[in-house]
C-alpha positions in Angstrom: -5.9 -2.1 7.6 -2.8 -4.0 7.5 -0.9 -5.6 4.1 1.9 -7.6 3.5 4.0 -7.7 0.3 7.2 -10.3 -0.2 9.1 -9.2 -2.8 12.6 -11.2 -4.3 13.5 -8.3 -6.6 15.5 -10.7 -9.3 18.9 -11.1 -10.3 20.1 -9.0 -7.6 19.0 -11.7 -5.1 17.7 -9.2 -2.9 14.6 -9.6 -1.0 12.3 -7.2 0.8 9.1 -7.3 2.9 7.2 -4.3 3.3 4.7 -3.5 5.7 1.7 -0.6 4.9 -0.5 0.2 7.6 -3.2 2.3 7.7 -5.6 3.6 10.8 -7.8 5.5 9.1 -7.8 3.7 5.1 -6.5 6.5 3.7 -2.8 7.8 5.4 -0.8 5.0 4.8 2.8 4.1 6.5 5.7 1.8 5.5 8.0 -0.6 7.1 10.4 -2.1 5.2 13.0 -4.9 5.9 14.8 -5.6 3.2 19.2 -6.9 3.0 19.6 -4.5 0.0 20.9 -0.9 1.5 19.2 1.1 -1.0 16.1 -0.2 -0.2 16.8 0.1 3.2 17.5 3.8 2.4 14.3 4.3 0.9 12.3 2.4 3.7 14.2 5.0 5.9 13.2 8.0 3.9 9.7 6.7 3.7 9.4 7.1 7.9 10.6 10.3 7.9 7.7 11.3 5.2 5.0 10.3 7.5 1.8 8.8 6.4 1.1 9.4 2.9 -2.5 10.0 1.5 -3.0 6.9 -0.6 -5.9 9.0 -2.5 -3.4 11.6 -3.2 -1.0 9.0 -4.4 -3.4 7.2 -6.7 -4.9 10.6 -8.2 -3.6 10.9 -12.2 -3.8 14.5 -11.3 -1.2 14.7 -8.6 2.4 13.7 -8.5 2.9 10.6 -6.2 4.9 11.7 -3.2 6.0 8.0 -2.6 7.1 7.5 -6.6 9.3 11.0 -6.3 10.8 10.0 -3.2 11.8 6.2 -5.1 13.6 8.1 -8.0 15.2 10.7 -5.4 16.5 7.5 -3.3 17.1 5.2 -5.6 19.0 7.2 -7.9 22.0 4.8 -9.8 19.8 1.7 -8.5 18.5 -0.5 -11.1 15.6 1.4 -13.0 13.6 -1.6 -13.1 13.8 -2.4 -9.5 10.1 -4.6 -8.4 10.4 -2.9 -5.3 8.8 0.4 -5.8 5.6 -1.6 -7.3 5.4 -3.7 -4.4 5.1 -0.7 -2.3 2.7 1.3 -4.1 0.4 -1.9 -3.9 0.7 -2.0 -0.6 -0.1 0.9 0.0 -3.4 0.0 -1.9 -4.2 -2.9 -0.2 -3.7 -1.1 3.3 -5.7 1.5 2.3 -8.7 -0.3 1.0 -8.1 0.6 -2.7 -7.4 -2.4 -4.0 -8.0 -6.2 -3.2 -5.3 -8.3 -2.2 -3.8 -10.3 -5.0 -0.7 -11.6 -6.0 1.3 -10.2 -8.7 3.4 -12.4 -11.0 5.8 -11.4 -13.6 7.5 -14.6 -15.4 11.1 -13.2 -17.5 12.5 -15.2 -20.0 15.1 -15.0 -22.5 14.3 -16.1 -26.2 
């Protein structure tokens, strides 16, 4: 299974599409396109991981490989980056874990 997430990340302007593809609905891979470089970085770093077991990555029990490997790369980005969300529900999506909805978050200064 295949899913899609569009994310424009905020202020920065930045925007990302990641790909998460999985064969087997379980070992899940990224693709990432994004114009911010350390997204790009991380998009990198995730093909060098391999597929990652979405099971795994879900389980309270475990520590997600994909969320250690966002804090590793991402070090000195902004800690409230939308990206890293978008990616873990990919993954979701791609590995049959999770229905295919779209997230909104509305900010708003009062």
């Amino acid at each position: 299974m295949k899913a899609t997430a569009h994310i424009e990340a905020g202020i920065c302007g930045f925007r990302t599409t990641v790909q998460a593809a999985s064969e087997d609905d379980q070992h899940v891979t990224f693709a990432v396109e994004t114009d911010c470089e350390k997204i790009w970085r991380l998009g990198a770093r995730l093909q060098t991981l391999g597929p990652l077991d979405a099971f795994e990555e879900i389980n309270p029990a475990n520590d997600s490989r994909l969320l250690a490997t966002v804090r590793a790369t991402l070090s000195g980005c902004c800690a409230g980056c939308a990206v890293p969300v978008g990616l873990f529900k990919a993954m979701q999506v791609a590995a049959g874990l999770a229905l295919p909805k779209d997230i909104h978050l509305a900010l708003r200064q009062e």
